[in-house]
MARLO-24069 format. One record per residue (C-alpha): residue number from 1; residue in one letter; x, y, z. Coordinates in Angstrom, 3 decimals, always signed. Example, Ala and Ser with C-alpha at 12.3 -4.5 7.8 and 13.67 -1.06 7.14 Angstrom:
<rec><resi>1</resi><resn>a</resn><xx>+12.300</xx><yy>-4.500</yy><zz>+7.800</zz></rec>
<rec><resi>2</resi><resn>s</resn><xx>+13.670</xx><yy>-1.060</yy><zz>+7.140</zz></rec>
// end
This chain:
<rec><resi>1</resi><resn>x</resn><xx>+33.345</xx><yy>-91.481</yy><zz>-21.515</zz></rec>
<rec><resi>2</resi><resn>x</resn><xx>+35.081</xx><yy>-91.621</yy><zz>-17.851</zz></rec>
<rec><resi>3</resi><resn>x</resn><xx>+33.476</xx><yy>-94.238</yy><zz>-16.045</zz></rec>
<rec><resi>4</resi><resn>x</resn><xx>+33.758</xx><yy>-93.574</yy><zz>-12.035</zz></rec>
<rec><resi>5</resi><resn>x</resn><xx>+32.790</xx><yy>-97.411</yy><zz>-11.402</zz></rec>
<rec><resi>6</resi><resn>x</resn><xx>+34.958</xx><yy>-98.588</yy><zz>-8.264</zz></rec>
<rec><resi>7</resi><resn>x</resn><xx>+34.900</xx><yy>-101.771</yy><zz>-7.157</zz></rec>
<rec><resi>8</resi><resn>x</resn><xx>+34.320</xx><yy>-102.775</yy><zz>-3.818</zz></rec>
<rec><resi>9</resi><resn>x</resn><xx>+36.496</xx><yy>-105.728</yy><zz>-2.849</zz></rec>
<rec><resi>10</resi><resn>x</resn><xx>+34.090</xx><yy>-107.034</yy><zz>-0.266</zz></rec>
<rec><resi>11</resi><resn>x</resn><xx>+31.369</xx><yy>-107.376</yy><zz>-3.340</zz></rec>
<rec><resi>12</resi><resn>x</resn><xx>+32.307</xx><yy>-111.325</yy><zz>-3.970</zz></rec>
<rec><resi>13</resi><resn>x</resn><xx>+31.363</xx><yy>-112.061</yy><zz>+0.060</zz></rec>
<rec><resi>14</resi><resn>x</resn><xx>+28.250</xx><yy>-110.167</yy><zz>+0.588</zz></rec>
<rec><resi>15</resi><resn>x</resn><xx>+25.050</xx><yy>-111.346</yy><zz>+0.918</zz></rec>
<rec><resi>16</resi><resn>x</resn><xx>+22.586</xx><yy>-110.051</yy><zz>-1.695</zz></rec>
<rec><resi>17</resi><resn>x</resn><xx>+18.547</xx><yy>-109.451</yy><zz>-1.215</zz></rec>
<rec><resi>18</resi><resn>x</resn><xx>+16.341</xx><yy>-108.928</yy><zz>-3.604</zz></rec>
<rec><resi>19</resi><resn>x</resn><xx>+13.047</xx><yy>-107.276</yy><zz>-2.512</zz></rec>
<rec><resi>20</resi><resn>x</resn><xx>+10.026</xx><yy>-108.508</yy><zz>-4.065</zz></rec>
<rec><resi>21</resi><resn>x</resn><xx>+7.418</xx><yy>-105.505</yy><zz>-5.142</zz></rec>
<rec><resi>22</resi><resn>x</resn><xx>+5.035</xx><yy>-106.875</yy><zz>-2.374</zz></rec>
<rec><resi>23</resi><resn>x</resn><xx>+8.235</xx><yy>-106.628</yy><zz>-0.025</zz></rec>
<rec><resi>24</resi><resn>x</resn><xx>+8.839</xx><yy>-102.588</yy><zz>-1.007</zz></rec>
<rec><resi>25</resi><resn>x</resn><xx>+5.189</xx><yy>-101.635</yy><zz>+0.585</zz></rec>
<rec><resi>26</resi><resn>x</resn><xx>+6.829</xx><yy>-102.924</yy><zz>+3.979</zz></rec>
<rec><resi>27</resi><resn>x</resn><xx>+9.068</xx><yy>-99.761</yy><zz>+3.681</zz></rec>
<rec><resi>28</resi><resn>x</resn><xx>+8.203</xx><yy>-96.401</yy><zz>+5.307</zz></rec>
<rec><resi>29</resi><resn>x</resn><xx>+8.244</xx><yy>-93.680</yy><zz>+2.498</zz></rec>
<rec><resi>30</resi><resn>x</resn><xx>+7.351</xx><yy>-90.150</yy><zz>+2.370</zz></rec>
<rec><resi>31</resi><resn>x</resn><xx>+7.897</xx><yy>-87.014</yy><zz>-0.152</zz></rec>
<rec><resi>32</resi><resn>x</resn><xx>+6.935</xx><yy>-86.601</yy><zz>-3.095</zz></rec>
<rec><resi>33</resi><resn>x</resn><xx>+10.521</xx><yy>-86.959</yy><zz>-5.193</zz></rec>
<rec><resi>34</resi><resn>x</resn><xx>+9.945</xx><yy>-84.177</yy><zz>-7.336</zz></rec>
<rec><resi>35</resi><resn>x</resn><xx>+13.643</xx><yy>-83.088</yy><zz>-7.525</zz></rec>
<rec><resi>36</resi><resn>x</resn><xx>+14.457</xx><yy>-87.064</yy><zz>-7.262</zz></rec>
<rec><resi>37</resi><resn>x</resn><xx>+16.494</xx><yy>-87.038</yy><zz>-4.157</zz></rec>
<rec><resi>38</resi><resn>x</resn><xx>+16.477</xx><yy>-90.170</yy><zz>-2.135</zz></rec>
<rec><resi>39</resi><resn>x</resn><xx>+17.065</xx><yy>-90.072</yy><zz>+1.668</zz></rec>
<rec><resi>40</resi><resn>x</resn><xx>+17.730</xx><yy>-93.037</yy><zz>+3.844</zz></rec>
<rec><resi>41</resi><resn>x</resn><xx>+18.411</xx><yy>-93.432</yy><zz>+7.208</zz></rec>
<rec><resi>42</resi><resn>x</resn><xx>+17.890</xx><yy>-96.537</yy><zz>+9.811</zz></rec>
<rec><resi>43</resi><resn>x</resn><xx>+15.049</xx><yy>-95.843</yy><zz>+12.736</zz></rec>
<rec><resi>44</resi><resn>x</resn><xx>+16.697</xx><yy>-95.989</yy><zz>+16.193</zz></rec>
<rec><resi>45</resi><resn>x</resn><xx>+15.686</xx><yy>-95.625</yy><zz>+19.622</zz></rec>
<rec><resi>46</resi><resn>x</resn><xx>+15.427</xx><yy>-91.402</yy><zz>+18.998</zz></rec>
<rec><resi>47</resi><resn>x</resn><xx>+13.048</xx><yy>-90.639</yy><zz>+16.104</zz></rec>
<rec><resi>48</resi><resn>x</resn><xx>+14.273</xx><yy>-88.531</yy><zz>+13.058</zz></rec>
<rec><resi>49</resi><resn>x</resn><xx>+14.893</xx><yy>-84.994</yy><zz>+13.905</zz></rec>
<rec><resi>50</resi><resn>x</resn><xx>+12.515</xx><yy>-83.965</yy><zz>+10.451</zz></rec>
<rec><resi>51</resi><resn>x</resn><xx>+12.827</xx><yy>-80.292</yy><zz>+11.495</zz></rec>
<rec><resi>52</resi><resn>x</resn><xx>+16.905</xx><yy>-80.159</yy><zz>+11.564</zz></rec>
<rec><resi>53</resi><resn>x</resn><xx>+16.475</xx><yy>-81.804</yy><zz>+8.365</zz></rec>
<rec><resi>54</resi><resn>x</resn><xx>+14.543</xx><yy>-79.586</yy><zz>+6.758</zz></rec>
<rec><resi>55</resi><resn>x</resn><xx>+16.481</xx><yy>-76.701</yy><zz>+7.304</zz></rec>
<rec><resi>56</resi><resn>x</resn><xx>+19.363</xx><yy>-78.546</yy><zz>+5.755</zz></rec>
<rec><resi>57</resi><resn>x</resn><xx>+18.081</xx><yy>-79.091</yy><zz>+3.044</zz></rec>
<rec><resi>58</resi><resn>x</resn><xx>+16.245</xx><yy>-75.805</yy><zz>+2.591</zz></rec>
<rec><resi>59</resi><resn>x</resn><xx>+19.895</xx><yy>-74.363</yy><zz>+2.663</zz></rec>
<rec><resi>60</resi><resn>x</resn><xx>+19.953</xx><yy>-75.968</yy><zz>-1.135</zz></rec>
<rec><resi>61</resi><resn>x</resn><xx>+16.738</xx><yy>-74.689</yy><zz>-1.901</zz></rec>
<rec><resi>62</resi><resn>x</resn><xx>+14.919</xx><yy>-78.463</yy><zz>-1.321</zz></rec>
<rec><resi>63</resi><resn>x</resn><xx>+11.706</xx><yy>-78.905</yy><zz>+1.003</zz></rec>
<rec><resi>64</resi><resn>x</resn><xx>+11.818</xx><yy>-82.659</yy><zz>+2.494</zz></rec>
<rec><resi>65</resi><resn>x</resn><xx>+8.076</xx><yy>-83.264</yy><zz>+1.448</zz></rec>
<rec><resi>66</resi><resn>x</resn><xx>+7.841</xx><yy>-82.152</yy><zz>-1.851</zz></rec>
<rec><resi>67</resi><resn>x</resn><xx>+10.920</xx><yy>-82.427</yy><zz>-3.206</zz></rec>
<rec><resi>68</resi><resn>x</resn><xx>+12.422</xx><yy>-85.952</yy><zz>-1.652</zz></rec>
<rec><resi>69</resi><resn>x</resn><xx>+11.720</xx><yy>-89.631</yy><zz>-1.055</zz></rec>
<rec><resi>70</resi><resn>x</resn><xx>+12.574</xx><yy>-90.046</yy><zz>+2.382</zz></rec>
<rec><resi>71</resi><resn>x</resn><xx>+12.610</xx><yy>-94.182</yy><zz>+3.817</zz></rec>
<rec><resi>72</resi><resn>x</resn><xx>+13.403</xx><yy>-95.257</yy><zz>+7.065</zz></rec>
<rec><resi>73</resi><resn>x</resn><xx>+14.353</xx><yy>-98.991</yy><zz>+7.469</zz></rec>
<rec><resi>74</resi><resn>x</resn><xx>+13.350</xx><yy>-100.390</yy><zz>+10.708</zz></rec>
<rec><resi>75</resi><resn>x</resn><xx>+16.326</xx><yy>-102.293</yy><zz>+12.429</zz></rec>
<rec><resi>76</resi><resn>x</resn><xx>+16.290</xx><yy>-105.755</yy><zz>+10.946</zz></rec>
<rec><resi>77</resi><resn>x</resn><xx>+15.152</xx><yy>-104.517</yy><zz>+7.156</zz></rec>
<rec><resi>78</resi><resn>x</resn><xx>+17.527</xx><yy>-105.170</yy><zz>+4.222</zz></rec>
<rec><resi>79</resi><resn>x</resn><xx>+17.329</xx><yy>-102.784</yy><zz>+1.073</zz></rec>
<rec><resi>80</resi><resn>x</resn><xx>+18.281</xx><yy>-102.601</yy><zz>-2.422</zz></rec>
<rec><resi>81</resi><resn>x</resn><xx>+19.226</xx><yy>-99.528</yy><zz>-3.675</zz></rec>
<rec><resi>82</resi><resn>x</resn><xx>+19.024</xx><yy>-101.136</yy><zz>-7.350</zz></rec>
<rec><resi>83</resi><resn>x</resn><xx>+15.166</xx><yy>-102.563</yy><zz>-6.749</zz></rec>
<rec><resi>84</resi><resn>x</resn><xx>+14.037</xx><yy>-98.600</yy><zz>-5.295</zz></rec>
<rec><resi>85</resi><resn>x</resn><xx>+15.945</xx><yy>-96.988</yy><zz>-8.008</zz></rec>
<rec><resi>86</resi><resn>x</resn><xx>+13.744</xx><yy>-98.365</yy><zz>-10.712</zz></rec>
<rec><resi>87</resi><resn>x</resn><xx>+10.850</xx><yy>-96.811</yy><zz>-9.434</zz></rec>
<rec><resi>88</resi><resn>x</resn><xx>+12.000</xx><yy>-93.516</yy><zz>-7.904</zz></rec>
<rec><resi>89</resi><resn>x</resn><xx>+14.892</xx><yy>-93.171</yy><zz>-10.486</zz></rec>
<rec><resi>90</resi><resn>x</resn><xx>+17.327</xx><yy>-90.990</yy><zz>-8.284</zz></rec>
<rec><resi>91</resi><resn>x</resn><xx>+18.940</xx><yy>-88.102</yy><zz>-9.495</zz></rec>
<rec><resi>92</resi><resn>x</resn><xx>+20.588</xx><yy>-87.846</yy><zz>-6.074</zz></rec>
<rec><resi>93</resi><resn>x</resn><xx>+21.200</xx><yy>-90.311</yy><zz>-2.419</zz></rec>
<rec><resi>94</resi><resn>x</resn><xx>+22.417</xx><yy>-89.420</yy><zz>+0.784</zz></rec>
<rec><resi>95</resi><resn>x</resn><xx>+22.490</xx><yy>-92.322</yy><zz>+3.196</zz></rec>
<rec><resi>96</resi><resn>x</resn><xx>+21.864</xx><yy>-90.635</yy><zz>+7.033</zz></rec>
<rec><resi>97</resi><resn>x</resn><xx>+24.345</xx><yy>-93.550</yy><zz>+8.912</zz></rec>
<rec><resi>98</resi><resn>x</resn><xx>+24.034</xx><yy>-96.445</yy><zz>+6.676</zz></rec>
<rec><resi>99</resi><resn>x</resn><xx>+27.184</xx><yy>-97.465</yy><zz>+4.346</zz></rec>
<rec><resi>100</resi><resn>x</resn><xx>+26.898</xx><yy>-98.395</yy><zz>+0.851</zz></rec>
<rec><resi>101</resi><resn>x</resn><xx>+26.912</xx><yy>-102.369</yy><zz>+1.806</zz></rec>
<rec><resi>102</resi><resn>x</resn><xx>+24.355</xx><yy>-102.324</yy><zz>+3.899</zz></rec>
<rec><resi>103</resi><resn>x</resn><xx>+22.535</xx><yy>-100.491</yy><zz>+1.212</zz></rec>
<rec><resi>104</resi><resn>x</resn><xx>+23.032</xx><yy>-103.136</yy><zz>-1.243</zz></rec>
<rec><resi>105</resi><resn>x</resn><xx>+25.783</xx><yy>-101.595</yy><zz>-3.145</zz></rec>
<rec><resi>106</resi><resn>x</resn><xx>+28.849</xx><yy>-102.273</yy><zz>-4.299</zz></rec>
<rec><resi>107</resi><resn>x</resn><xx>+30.714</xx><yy>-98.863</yy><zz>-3.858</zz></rec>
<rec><resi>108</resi><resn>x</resn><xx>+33.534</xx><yy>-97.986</yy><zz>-2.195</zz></rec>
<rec><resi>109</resi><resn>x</resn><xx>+32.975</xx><yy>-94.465</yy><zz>-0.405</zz></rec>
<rec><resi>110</resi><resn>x</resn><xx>+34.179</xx><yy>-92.321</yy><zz>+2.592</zz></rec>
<rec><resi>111</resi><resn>x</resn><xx>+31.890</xx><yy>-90.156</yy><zz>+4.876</zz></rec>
<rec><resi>112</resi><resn>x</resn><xx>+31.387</xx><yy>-86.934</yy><zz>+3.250</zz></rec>
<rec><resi>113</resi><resn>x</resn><xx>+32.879</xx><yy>-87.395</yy><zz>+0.150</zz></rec>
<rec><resi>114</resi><resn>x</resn><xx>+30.361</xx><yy>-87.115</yy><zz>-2.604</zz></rec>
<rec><resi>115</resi><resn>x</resn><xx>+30.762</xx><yy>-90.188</yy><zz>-5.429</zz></rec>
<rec><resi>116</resi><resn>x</resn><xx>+29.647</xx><yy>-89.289</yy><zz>-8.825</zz></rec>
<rec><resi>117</resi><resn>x</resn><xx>+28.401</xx><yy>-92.026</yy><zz>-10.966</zz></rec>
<rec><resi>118</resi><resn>x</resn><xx>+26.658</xx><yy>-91.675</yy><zz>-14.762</zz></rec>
<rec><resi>119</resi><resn>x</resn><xx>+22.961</xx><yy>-91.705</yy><zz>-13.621</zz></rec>
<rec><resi>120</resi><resn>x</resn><xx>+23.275</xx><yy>-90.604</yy><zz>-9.533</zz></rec>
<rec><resi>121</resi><resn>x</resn><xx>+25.525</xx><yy>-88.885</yy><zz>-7.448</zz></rec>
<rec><resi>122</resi><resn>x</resn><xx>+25.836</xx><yy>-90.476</yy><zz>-3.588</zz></rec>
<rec><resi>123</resi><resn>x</resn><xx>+26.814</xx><yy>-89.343</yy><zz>-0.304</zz></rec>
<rec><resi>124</resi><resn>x</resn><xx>+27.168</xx><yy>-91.510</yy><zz>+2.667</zz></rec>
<rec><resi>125</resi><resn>x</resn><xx>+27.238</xx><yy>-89.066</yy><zz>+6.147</zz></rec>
<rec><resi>126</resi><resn>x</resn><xx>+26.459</xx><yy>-90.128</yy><zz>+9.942</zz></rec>
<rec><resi>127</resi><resn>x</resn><xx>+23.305</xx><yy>-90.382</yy><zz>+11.433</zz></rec>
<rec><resi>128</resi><resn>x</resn><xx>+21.523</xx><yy>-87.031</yy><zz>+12.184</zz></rec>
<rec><resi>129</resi><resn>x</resn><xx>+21.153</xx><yy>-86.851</yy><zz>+15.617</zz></rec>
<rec><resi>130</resi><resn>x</resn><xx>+26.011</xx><yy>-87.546</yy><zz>+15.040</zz></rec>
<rec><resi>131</resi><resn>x</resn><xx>+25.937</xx><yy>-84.177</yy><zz>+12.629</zz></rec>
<rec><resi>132</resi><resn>x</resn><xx>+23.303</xx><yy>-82.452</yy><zz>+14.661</zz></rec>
<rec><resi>133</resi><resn>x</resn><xx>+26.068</xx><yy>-82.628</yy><zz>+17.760</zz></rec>
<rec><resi>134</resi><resn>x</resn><xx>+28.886</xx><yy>-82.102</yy><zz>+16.086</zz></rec>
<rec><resi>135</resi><resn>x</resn><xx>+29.832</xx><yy>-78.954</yy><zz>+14.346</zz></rec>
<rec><resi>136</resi><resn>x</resn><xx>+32.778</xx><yy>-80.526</yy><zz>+12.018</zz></rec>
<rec><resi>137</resi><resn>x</resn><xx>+30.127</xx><yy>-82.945</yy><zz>+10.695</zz></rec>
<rec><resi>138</resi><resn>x</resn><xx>+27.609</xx><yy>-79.832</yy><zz>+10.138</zz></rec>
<rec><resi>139</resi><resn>x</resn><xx>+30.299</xx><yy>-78.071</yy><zz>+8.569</zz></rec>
<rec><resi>140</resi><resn>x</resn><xx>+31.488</xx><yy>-80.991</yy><zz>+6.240</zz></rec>
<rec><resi>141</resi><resn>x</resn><xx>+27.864</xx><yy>-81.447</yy><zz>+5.224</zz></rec>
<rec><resi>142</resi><resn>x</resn><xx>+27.325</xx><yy>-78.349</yy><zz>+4.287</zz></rec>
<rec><resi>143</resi><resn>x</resn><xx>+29.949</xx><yy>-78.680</yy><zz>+1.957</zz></rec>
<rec><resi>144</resi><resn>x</resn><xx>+29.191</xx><yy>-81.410</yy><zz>+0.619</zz></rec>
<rec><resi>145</resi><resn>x</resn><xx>+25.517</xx><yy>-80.759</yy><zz>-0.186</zz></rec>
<rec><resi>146</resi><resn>x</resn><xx>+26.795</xx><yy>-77.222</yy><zz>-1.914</zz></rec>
<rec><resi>147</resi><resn>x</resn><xx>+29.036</xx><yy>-79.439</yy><zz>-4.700</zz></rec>
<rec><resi>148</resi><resn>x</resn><xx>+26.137</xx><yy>-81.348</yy><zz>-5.352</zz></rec>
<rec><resi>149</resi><resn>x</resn><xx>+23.184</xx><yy>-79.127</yy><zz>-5.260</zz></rec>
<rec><resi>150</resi><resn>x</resn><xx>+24.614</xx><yy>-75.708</yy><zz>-5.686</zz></rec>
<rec><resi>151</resi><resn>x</resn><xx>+27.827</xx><yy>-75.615</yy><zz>-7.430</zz></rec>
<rec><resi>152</resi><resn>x</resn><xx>+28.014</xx><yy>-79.110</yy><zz>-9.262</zz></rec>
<rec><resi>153</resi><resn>x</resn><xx>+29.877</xx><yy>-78.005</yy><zz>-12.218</zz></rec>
<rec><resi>154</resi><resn>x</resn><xx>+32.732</xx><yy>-76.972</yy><zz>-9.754</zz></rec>
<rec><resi>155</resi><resn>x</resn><xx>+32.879</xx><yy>-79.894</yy><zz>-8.242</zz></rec>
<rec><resi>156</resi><resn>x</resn><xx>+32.914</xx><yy>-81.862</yy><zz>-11.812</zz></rec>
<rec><resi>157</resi><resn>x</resn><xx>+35.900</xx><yy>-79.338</yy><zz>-13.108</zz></rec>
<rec><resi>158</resi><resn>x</resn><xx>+38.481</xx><yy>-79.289</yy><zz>-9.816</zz></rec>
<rec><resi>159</resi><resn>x</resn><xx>+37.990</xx><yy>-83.273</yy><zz>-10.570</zz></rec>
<rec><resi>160</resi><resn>x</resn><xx>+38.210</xx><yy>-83.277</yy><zz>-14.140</zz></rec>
// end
């Protein structure tokens, strides 16, 4: 099988965190994950625009409450995508302006390019309010969300 491990050269010289189970109620989570799709994004001075998100997602035929985990990290919090994973067992991750390192993992990805790996696929964009502005970033969104939501076998074959 065709493994799409990469790895990332700064993984020897960061700093790893493991978050303890009393540790993960700290974090601000919401949805109910049915279509396991994990959403993070880092709170800021402007709150989450929920509604713009929404509609994104509807596009795919996804509604944020039901069929998401959505977790904002507050400015100073560290996370482990390995130590959420367990529980919420991710089909699918977008990261809303947070790169894979500060994430706690060792990938190597570009904005809006969709990374495949055996049990999850990833995508690492700019924060909402950036895409919101910014009808490129819209536009490359869009397309990123239909190879991994709509058309995912396409995606798989151009590659493959």
């Amino acid at each position: 099988m065709k493994s799409n491990f990469i790895l990332n050269p700064s993984f020897f010289t960061t700093n790893l965190y493991i978050v303890s189970d009393e540790k993960k109620s700290e974090f601000n989570l919401r949805g109910s994950n049915q279509k396991q799709l994990m959403i993070v994004y880092r709170a800021d001075n402007t709150p989450l625009d929920e509604d713009f998100l929404s509609k994104i997602l509807g596009a795919v035929q996804y509604d944020l409450q039901q069929d998401t985990t959505l977790i904002e990290l507050s400015e100073y919090q560290n996370f482990s995508f390995q130590i959420f994973s367990k529980t919420l067992n991710p089909r699918h991750f977008i990261s809303l302006g947070l790169n894979p390192e500060e994430l706690g993992l060792n990938l190597s990805s570009q904005l809006y390019q969709p990374l495949n790996t055996e049990d999850c696929s990833f995508l690492f964009v700019n924060n909402l309010a950036e895409i919101k502005q910014d009808t490129n970033k819209k536009a490359a969104l869009w397309g990123c969300l239909q190879s991994m939501f709509i058309n995912p076998e396409k995606e798989t074959n151009e590659k493959g």
